[in-house]
Every structure is written in structure tokens, then in C-alpha cells.
TORKOL-4160 file (C-alpha; in steps of 0.2 Angstrom, whole numbers, padded with zeros to 4 digits, m for minus):
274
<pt num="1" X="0244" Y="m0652" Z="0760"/>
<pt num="2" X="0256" Y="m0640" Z="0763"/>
<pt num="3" X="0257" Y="m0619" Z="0765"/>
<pt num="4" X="0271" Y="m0606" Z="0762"/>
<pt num="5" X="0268" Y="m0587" Z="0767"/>
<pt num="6" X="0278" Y="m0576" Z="0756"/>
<pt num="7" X="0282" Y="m0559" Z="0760"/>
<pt num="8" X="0277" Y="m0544" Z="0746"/>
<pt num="9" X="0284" Y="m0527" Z="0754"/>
<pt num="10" X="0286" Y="m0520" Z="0769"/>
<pt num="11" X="0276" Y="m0506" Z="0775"/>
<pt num="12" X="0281" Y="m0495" Z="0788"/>
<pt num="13" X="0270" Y="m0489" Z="0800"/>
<pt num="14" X="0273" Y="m0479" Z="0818"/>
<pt num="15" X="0267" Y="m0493" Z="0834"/>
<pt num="16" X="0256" Y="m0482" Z="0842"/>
<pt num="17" X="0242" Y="m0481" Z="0827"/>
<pt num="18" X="0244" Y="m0503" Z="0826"/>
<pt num="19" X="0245" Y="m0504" Z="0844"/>
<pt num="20" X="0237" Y="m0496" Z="0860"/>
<pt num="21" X="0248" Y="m0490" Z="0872"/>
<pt num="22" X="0264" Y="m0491" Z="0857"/>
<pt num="23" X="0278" Y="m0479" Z="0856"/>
<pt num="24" X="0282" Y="m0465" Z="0841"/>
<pt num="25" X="0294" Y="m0479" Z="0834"/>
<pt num="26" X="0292" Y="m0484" Z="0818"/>
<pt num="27" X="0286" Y="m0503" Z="0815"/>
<pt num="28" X="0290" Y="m0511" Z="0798"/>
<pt num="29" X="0274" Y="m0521" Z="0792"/>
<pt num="30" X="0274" Y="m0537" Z="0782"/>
<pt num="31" X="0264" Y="m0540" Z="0769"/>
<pt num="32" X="0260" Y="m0556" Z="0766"/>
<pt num="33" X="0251" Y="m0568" Z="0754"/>
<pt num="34" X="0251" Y="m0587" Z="0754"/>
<pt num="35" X="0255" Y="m0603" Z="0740"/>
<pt num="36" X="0243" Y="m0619" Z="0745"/>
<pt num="37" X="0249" Y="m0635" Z="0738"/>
<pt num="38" X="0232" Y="m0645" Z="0739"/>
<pt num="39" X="0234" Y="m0664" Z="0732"/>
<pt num="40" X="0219" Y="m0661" Z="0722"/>
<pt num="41" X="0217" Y="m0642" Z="0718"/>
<pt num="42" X="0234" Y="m0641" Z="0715"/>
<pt num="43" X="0242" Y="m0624" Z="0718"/>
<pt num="44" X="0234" Y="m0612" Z="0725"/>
<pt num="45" X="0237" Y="m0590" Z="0730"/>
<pt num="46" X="0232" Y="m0583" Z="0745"/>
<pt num="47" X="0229" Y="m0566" Z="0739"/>
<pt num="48" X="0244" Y="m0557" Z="0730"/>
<pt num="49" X="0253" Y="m0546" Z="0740"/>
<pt num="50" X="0258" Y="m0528" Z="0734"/>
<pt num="51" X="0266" Y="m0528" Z="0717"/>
<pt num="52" X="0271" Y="m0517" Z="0703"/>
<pt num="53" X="0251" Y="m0515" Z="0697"/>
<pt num="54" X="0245" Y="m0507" Z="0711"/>
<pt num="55" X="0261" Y="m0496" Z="0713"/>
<pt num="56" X="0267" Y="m0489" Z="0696"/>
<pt num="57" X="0256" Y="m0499" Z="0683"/>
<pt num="58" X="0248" Y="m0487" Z="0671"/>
<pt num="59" X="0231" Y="m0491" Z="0675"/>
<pt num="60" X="0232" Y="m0484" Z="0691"/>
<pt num="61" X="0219" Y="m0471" Z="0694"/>
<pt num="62" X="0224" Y="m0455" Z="0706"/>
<pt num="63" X="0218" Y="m0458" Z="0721"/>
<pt num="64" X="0229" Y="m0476" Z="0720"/>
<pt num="65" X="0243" Y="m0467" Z="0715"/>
<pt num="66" X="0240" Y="m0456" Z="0730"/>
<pt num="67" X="0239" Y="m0471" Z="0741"/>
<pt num="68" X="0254" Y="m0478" Z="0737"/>
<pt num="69" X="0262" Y="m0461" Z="0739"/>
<pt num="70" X="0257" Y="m0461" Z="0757"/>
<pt num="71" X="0261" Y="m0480" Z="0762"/>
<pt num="72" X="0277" Y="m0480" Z="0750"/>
<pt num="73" X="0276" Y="m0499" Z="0751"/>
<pt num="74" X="0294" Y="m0504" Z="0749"/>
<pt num="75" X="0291" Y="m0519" Z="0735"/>
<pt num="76" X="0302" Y="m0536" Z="0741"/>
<pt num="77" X="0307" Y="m0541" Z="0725"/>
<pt num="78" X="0313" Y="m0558" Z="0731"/>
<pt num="79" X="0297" Y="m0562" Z="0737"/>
<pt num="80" X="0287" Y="m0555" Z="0722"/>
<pt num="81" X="0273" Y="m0569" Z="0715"/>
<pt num="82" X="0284" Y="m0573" Z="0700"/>
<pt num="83" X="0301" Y="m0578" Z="0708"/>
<pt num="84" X="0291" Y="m0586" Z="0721"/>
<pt num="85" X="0282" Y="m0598" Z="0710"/>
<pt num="86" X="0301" Y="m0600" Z="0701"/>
<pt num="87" X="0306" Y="m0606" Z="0716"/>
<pt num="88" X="0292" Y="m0620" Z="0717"/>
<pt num="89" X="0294" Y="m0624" Z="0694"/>
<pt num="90" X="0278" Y="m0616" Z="0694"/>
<pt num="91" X="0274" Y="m0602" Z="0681"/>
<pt num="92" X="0257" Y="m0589" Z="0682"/>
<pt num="93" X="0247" Y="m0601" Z="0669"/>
<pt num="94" X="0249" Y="m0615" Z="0683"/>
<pt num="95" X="0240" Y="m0606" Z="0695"/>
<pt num="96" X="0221" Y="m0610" Z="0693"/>
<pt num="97" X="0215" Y="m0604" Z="0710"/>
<pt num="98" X="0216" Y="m0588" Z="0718"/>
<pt num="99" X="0207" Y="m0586" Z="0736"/>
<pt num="100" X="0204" Y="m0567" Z="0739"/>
<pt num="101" X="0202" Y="m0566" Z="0758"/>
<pt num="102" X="0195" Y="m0547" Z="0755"/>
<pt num="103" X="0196" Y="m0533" Z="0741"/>
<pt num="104" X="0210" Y="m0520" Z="0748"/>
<pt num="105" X="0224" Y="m0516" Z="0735"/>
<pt num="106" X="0237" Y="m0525" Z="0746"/>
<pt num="107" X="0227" Y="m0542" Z="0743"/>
<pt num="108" X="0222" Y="m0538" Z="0726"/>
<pt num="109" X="0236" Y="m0531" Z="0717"/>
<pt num="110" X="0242" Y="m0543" Z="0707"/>
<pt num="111" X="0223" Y="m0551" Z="0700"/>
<pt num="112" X="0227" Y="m0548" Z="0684"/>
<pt num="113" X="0242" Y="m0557" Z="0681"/>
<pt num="114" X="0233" Y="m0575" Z="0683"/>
<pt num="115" X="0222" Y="m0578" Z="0667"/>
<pt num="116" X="0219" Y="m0596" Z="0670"/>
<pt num="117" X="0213" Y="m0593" Z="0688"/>
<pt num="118" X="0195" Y="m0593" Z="0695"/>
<pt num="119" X="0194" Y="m0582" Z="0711"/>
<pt num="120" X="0186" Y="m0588" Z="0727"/>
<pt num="121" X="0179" Y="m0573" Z="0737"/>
<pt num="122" X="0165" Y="m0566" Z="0746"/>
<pt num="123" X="0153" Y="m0563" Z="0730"/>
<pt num="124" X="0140" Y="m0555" Z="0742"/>
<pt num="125" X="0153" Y="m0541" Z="0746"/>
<pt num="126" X="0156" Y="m0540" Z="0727"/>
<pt num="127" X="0140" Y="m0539" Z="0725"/>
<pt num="128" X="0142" Y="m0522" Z="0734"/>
<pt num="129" X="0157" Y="m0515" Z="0727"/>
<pt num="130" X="0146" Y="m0518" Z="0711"/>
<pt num="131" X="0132" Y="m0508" Z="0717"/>
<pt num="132" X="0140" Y="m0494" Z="0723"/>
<pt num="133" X="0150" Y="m0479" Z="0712"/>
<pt num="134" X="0168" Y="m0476" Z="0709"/>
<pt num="135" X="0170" Y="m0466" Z="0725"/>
<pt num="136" X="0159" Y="m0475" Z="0738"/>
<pt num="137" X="0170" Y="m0489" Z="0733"/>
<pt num="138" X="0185" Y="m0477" Z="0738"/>
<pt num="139" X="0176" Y="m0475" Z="0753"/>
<pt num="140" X="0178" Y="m0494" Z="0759"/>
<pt num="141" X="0196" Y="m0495" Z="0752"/>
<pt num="142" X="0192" Y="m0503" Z="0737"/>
<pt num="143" X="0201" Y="m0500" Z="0720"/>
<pt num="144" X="0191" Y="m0504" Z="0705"/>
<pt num="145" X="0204" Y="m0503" Z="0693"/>
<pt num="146" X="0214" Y="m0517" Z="0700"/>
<pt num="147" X="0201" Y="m0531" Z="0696"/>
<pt num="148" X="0203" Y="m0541" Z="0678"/>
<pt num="149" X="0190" Y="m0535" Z="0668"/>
<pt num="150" X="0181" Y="m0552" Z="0668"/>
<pt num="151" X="0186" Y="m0553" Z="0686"/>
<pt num="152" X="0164" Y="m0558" Z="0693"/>
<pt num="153" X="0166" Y="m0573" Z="0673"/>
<pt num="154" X="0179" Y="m0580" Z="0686"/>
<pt num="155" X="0172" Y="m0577" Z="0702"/>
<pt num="156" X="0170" Y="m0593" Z="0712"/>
<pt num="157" X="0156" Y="m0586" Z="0728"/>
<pt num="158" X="0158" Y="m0593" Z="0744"/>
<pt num="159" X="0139" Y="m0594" Z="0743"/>
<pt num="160" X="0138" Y="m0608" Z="0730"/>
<pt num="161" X="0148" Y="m0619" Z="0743"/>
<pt num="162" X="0146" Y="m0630" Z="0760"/>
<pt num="163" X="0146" Y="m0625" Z="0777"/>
<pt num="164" X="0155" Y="m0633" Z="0792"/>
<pt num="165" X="0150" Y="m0631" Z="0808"/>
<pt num="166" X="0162" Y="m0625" Z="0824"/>
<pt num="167" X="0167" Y="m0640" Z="0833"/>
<pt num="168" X="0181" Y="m0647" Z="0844"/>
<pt num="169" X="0187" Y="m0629" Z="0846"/>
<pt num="170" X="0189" Y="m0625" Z="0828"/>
<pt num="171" X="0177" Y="m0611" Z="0820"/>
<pt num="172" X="0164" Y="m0615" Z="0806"/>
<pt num="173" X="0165" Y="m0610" Z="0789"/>
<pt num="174" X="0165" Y="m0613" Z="0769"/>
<pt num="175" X="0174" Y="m0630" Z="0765"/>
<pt num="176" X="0185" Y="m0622" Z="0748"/>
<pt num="177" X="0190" Y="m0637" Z="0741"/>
<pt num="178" X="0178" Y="m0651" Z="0748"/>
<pt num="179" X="0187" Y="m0661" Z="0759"/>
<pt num="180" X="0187" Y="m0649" Z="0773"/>
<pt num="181" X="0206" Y="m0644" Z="0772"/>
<pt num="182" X="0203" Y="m0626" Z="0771"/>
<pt num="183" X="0188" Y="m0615" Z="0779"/>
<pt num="184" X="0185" Y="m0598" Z="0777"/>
<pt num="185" X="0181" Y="m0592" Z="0793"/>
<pt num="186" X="0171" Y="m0576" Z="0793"/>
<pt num="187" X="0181" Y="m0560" Z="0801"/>
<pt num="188" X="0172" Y="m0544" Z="0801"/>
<pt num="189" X="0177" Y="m0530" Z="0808"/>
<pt num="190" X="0193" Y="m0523" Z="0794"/>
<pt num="191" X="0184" Y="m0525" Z="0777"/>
<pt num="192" X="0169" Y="m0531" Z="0770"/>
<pt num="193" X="0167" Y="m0546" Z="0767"/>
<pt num="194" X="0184" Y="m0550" Z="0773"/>
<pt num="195" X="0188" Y="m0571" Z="0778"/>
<pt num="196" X="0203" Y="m0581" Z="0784"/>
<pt num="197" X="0209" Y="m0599" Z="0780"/>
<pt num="198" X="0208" Y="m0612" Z="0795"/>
<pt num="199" X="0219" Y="m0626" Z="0790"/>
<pt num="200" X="0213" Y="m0641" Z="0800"/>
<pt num="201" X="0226" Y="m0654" Z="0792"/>
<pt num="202" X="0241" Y="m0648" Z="0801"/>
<pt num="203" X="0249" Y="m0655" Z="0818"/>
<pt num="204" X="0244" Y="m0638" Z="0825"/>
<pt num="205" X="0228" Y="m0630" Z="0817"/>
<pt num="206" X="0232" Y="m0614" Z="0809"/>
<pt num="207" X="0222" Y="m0599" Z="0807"/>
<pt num="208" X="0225" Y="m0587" Z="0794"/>
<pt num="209" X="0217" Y="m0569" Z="0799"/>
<pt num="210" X="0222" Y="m0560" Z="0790"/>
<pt num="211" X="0219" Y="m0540" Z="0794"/>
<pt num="212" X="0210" Y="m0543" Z="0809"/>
<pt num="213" X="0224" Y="m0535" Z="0818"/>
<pt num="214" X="0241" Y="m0528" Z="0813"/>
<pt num="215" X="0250" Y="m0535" Z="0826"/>
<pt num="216" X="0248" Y="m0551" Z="0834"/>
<pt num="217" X="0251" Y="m0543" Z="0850"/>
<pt num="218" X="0238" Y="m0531" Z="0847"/>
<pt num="219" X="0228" Y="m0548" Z="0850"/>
<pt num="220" X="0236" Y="m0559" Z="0861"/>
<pt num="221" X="0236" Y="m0542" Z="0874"/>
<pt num="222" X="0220" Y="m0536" Z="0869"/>
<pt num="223" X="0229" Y="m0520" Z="0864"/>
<pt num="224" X="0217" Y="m0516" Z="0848"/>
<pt num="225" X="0221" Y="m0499" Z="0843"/>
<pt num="226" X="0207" Y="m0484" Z="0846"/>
<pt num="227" X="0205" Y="m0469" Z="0836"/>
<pt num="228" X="0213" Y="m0466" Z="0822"/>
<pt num="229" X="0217" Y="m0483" Z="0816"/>
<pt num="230" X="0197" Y="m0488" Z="0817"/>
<pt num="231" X="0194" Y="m0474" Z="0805"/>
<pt num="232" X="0198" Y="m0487" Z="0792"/>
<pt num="233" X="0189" Y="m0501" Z="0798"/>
<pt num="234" X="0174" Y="m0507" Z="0788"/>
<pt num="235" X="0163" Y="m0510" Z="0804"/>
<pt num="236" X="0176" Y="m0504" Z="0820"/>
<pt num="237" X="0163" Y="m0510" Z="0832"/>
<pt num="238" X="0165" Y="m0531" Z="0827"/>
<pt num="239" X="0184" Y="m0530" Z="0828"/>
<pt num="240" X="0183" Y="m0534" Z="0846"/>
<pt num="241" X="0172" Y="m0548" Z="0844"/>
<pt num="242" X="0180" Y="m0554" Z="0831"/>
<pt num="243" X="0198" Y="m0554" Z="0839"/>
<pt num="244" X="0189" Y="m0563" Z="0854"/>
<pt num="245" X="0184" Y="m0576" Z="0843"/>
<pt num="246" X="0201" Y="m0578" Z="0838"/>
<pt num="247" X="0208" Y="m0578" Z="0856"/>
<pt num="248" X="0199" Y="m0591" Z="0862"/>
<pt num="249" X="0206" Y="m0602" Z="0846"/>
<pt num="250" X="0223" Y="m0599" Z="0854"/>
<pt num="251" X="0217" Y="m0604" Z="0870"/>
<pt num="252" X="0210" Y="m0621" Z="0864"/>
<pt num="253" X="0227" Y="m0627" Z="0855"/>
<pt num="254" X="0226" Y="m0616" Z="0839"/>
<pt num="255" X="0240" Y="m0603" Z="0830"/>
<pt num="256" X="0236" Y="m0587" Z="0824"/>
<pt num="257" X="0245" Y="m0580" Z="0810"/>
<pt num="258" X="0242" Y="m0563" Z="0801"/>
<pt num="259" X="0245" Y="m0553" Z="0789"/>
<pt num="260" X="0257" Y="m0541" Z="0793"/>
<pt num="261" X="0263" Y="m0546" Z="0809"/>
<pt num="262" X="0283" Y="m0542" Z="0806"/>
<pt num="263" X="0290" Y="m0558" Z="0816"/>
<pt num="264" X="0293" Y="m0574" Z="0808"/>
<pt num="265" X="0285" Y="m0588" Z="0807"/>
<pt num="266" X="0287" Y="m0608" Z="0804"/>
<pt num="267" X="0275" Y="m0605" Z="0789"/>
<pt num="268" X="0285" Y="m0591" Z="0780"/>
<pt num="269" X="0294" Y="m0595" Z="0766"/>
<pt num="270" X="0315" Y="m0595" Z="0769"/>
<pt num="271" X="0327" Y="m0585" Z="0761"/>
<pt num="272" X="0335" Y="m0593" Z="0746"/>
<pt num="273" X="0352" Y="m0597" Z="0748"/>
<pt num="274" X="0365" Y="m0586" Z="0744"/>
């Protein structure tokens, strides 16, 4: 099996609100979302990224259009989902899986371009977002209009699928795909219901978390930014926890890759040649 991160946008963001202790310099954010090749699956998105739907797409209510007035993602169009699956002969039809690791608009955006795929999530938070109104779901950073319509007809629960225990160092989880390739590991703390990917198949077992922290200094220096970043936090008080988890991964042999970290990594997807 094999995984490429692709990078949507760049978001900038000064260091001190993503790191504690950080400077007034500004720190340009990437966001990411991933392309699984799985020998039985098939291809598969790890989220979307930001693109043109949750920026100028004329369903975009006002509050989303005044969230994307004070991020101002900056779109990477070399790195947007179509070009990236040309790069790979794939189209949008081809893509029958989506894993959505949590509902923010940076993850979500682009749901609506893939009619053919199922989406594996959390169904208990979507149970939520369903049960709450239009601006509660504000509230917990949740956009309604970005969903397909028939977004819960395609909804794939982590519920209705096996658990795996911790062992050998490796956090438990939800076996996606059956053969124990790919676990969503729980990580509370940012957003409800939000999950990473634990690839166990690689020479190096690799942890996808996601939001858990901006920076991956933030976590290797214990350095999780205070107040005002935790304002935004679904539950601030499990982000801690959580990022201990995710430490003692790293102490045992494992990588950590996130979401917006801005350094490079072995997994990112390389420029195209000029």
C-alpha cells in the first residue's frame, strides 16, 4: 500500500497563537489531505483540503464566506484534488472512498465533488451535527452547507466496523478496510469526533494526526499553545492527553505527521517537474 500527502493551501498564521513561547512572525501553514492506494480498496482521499467550494462556491453561506475572509487561505493550485489525481490517471468517478478524519471546512471542502464515494467518518459526531441547529453547528466549526446532500445515504460509521487493540506500541482503533492497514485512532481534543490514520504496513509506522496540534514542535516540546488558540478547541482539556499519547508513539519507533505542519516530509507529494 502506499500513501501521498498533498498540499491544498497555505494558510498563514502568527507562531505564538500555534506555539507557546513563539514570536509575532508569521508561519505559513500547510494544509494537507492524503491519496491511499490500497491493493483492495483501491484509491482512496484523506479528506480534501481547502478548495474553490468552501472559498468562492456559491453555496457558501455568510458566516463561511466570513471565515474564509479571515484565514484568506491562499488555494495551491498544483496540488488541488483534480490535478493531483491527473497526476496518478485517476479522475473524481475513480475515487470510491473518502475518509473524513473530522467535519472542519479545511477537511470537508471538496465532499461534494466525489459522487461515487461512500465516506468513512465518525457517525456518532454526525449524529450530533444533526441534532443540533444551524448555529450550534457554527459553534463547533461546522459548516452545513458543505456536505452532499445525500452526504449520511453514503455515510460509512466507524461504528459498524472492528476494533483493534493497542499493542506492540501501536495505538488501537477501527480497522477501515479489514486487513488492519489502516486504524483510525481516536484524538480528541480539536474537533468532535476527530480521528487519525495509523499505517502499520510501513517500514516505519506512521501516524496521521491530524489537528491535534499545528506544529509538530508544539508536540515534540510540549509547547501546546494556551489561550486564545484553545478557544477553538472542541474539548481543550483532552489536547494534552491526547498529544501525550502521541508522544509516547514517537518514543516507541513511530512518526508523527500532521496536518499543517509546514516542513516536508518523505510522504508529501513532490513537485512535478518543470
Amino acid at each position: 500500500m502506499r500513501i501521498v500527502f498533498a498540499n491544498s493551501a497555505w494558510v498563514s498564521a502568527a507562531e505564538r497563537l500555534i506555539l507557546r513561547g513563539g514570536g509575532w512572525q508569521r508561519v505559513k501553514l500547510r494544509v494537507r489531505y492524503g491519496l491511499i492506494f490500497h491493493p483492495a480498496a483501491g484509491p482512496a482521499l484523506v479528506d480534501t483540503g481547502y478548495t474553490p467550494e468552501a472559498l468562492s462556491g456559491e453555496r457558501r453561506g455568510r458566516m463561511l464566506r466570513l471565515y474564509g475572509a479571515l484565514l484568506k487561505p491562499q488555494l495551491n493550485a498544483a496540488e488541488q484534488v483534480l490535478p493531483v489525481l491527473r497526476r496518478f490517471n485517476l479522475s473524481l468517478d475513480d475515487i470510491r472512498t473518502v475518509i473524513v478524519t473530522h467535519f472542519h471546512a479545511d477537511h470537508i471542502s471538496g465532499l461534494s465533488l466525489f459522487r461515487n464515494a461512500r465516506f468513512i467518518a465518525s457517525d456518532a459526531a454526525w449524529a450530533r451535527v444533526k441534532a443540533r441547529t444551524a448555529g450550534q453547528n457554527l459553534r463547533h466549526g461546522v459548516f452545513s452547507e458543505l456536505f452532499p446532500a445525500d452526504f449520511e445515504a453514503r455515510l460509512d460509521g466507524l461504528s459498524t466496523k472492528q476494533q483493534i487493540a493497542a499493542q506492540d506500541g501501536l495505538p488501537g482503533g477501527v480497522d477501515l478496510f479489514g486487513d488492519g492497514s489502516v486504524i483510525a485512532v481516536d484524538l480528541p481534543g480539536h474537533a468532535d469526533g476527530q480521528f487519525g490514520l495509523l499505517f502499520t504496513g510501513l517500514d516505519r509506522p506512521l501516524l496521521y494526526a491530524v489537528d491535534v496540534q499545528w506544529l509538530l514542535t508544539a508536540l515534540t516540546q510540549n509547547r501546546t499553545p494556551g489561550f486564545p488558540a484553545t478557544l477553538i478547541a472542541e474539548d481543550a482539556a483532552a489536547i494534552e492527553p491526547t498529544s501525550a499519547m502521541l508522544r509516547r508513539f514517537l518514543a516507541s519507533g513511530g512518526e508523527v505527521m500532521l496536518c499543517h505542519d509546514p516542513a516536508p516530509t518523505s510522504h508529501d507529494l513532490a513537485p512535478e517537474a518543470a
